[in-house]
C-alpha positions as CSV (number, residue, x, y, z in Angstrom):
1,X,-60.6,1.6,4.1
2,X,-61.5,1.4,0.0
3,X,-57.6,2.5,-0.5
4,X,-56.4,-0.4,1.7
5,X,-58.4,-2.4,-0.2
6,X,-57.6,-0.8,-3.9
7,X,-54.1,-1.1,-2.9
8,X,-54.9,-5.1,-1.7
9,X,-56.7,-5.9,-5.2
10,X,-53.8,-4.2,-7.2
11,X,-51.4,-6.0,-5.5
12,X,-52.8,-9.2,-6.4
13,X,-53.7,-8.5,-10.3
14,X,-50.4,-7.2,-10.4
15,X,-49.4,-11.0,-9.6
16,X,-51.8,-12.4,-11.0
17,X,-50.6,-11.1,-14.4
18,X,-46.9,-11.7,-13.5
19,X,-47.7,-15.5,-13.1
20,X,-49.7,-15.2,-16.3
21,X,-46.9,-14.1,-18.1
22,X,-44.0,-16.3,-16.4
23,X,-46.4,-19.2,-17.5
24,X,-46.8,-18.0,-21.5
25,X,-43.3,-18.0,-21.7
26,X,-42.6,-21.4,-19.7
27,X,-40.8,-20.0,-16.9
28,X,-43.0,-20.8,-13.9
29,X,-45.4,-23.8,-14.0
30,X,-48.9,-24.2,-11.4
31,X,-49.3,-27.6,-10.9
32,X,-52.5,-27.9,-9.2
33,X,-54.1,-31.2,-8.7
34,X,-57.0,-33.0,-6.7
35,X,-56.7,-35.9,-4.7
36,X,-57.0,-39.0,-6.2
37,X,-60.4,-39.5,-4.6
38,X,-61.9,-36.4,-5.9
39,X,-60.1,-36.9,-9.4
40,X,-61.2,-40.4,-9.7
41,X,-58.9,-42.9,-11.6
42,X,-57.9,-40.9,-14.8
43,X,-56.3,-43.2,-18.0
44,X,-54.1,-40.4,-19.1
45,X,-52.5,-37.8,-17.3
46,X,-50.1,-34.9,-18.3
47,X,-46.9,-35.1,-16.4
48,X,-44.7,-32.3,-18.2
49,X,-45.0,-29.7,-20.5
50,X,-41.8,-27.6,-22.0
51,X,-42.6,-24.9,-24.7
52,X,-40.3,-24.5,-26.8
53,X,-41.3,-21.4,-29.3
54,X,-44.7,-19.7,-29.4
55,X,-45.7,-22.7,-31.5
56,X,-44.0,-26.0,-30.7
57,X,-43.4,-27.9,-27.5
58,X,-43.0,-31.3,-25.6
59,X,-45.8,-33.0,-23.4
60,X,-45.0,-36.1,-21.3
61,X,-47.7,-38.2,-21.2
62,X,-48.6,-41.5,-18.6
63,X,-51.3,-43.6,-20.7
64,X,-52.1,-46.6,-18.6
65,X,-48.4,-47.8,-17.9
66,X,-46.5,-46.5,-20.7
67,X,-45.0,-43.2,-20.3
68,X,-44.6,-41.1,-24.0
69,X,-42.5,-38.0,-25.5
70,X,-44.6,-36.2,-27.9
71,X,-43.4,-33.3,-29.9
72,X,-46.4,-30.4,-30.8
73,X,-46.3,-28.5,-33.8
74,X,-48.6,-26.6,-35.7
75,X,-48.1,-29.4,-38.9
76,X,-49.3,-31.9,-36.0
77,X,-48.4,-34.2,-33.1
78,X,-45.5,-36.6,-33.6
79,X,-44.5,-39.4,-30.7
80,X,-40.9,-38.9,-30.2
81,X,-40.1,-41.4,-27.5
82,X,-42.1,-44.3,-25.8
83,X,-39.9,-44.5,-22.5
84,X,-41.7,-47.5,-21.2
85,X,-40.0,-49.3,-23.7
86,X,-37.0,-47.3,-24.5
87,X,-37.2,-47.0,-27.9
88,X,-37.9,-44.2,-30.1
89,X,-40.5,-44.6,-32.6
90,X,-40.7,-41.0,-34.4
91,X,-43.8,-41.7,-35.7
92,X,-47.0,-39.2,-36.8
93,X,-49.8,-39.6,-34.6
């Protein structure tokens, strides 16, 4: 019985650090979200992320009703691309 359940809790370490590691390197995502009544009405929420290198990547971001592209760095966060209106702005936030 404790081997069967050794080889039960290896099992799921060993995916459990799989997913881990498919996630640092922006393979697999886990998008796990509440139901809006448990969540509440949120102002901002993340739609996507895409890592680009170790140190820069792109987040989509819903404020309210616009929708914006912001590029991640480690000089700082720029806005790339307000897509509610269409236009880029490529300004320094």
């Amino acid at each position: 019985m404790a081997e069967q359940l050794l080889a039960v809790l290896l099992v799921l370490a060993l995916l459990a650090g799989t997913l881990w590691l498919l996630r640092r390197r922006g393979v697999a995502t886990l998008n796990v979200s509440l139901p809006k009544r448990l969540s509440g009405n949120k102002e901002m929420q993340i739609l996507e992320r895409m890592p680009l290198t170790a140190h820069h990547s792109l987040h989509l971001v819903r404020v309210r009703d616009q929708t914006i592209l912001i590029g991640v760095s480690p000089s700082g966060c720029n806005r790339l691309l307000n897509l509610s209106e269409g236009v880029g702005d490529h300004e320094t936030t």
